[in-house]
C-alpha positions in Angstrom: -12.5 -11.7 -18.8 -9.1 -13.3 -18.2 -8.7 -14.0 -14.7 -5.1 -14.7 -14.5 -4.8 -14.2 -10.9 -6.8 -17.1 -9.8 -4.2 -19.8 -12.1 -1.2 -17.7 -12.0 1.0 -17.3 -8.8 2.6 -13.8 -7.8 6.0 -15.5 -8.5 4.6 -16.8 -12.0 3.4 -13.9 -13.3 4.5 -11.2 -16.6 5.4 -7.8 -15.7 2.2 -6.7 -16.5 0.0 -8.8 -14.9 2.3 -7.8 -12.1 1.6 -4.6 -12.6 -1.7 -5.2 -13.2 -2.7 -6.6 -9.6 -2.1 -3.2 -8.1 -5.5 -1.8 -7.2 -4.0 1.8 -7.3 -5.4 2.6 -3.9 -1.8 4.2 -2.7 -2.3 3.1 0.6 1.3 2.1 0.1 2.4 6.0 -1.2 1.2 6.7 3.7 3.5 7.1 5.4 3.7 4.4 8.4 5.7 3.4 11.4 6.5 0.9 13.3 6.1 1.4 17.1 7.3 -0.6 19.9 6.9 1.2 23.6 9.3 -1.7 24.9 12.5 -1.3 22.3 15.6 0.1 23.8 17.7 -0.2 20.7 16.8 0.0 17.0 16.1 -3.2 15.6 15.5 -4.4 11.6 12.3 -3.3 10.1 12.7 -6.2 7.6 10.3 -8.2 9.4 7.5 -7.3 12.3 9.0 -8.0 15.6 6.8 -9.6 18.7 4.6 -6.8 20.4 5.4 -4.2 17.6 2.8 -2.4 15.7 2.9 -0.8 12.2 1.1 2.4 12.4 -0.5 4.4 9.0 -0.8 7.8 8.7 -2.7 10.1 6.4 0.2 11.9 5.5 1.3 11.3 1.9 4.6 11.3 0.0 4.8 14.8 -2.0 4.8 12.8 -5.5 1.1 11.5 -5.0 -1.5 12.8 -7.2 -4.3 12.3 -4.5 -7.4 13.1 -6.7 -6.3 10.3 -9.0 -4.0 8.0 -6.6 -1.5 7.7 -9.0 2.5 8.5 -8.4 3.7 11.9 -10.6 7.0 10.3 -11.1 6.3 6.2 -11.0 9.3 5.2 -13.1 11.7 7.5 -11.3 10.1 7.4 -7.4 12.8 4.8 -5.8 15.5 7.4 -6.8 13.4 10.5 -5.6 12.1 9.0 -2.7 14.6 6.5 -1.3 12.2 5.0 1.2 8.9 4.7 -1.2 7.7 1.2 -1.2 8.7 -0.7 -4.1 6.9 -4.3 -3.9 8.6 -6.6 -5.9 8.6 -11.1 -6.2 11.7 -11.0 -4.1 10.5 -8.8 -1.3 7.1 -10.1 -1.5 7.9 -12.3 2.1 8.3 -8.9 3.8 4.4 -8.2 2.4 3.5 -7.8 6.2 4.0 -3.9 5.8 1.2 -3.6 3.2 -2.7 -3.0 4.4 -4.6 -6.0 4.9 -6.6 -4.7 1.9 -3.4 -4.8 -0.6 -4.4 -6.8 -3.7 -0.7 -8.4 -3.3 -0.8 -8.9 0.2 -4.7 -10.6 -0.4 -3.0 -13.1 -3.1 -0.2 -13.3 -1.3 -2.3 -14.9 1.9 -4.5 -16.5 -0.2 -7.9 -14.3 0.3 -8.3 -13.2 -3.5 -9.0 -9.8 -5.4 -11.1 -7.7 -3.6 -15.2 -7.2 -5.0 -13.8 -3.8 -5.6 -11.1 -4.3 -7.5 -10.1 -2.8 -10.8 -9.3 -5.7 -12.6 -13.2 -6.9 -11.3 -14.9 -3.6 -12.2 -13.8 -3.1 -16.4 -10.7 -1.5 -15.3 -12.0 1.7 -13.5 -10.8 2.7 -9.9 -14.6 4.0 -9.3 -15.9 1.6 -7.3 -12.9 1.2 -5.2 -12.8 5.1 -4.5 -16.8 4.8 -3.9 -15.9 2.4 -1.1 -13.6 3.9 0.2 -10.6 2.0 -0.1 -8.5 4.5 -1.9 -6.7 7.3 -0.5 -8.7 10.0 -2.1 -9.6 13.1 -0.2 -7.7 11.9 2.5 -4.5 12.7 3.0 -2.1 15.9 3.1 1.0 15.6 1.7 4.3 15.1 3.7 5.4 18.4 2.4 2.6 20.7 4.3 3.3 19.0 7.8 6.4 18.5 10.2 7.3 14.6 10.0 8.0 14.9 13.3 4.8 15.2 14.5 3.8 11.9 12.6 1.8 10.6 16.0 -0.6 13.7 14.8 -1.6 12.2 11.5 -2.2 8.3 12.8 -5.4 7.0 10.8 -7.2 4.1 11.1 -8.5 4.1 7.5 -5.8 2.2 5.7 -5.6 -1.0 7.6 -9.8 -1.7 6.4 -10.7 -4.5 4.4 -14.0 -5.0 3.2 -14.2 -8.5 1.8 
């Protein structure tokens, strides 16, 4: 097996292995929030501000196929959901909004691929839905509840790690 990861930075790497670090858990597809009790005015969500605290909810975006944790419309989702996540080598500083058990955000901070990994299991997502680190069977979709009663939906799921 070609490990590629361990010798080849984030920065460094081909658009598929790029594509290929994604463990397809769509942690990223929750919507999230950032809450700060203290703020008085609206402040950049580029970076996580002192005493803020981003917040994941079980509530999905509407192109999410949750029994395979896959987007419906991957190519096109930036232009049908403006505000879907779309992690990149130049916004890869601004990682901090990404579970602590992202396979990018783990590279990023040095910890490695995860033991249940894809790339470390021949390519199947089994072992990371059998530990639970995928959204499956979950989630509801963002188009069966009222966004506005987000604080309803908070979950503590998303933000494990298991090694």
């Amino acid at each position: 097996m070609n490990k590629y990861w361990e010798n080849t930075s984030l920065e460094d790497m081909t658009e598929k292995q790029w594509e290929g670090i994604c463990d397809g858990c769509a942690k990223c597809c929750l919507h999230k929030f950032i809450d700060d009790e203290s703020a008085e005015e609206a402040k950049s969500t580029d970076q996580i501000q002192a005493g803020e605290k981003i917040h994941y909810t079980n509530i999905a975006c509407q192109l999410l196929n949750t029994k395979t944790c896959a987007c419906t419309q991957y190519s096109e989702r930036t232009r049908l959901v403006p505000e879907c996540v779309k992690l990149t080598k130049s916004n890869l500083q601004d990682i901090f909004f990404m579970p602590q058990s992202c396979s990018y955000r783990r590279l990023y901070e040095g910890r490695g691929l995860p033991s249940w990994h894809p790339l470390l299991n021949k390519n199947k997502k089994s072992a990371m839905h059998k530990a639970g680190m995928s959204v499956r069977g979950k989630t509801v979709s963002d188009k069966d509840v009222d966004l506005e009663q987000f604080e309803d939906y908070i979950a503590l799921w998303p933000v494990e790690d298991l090694d």
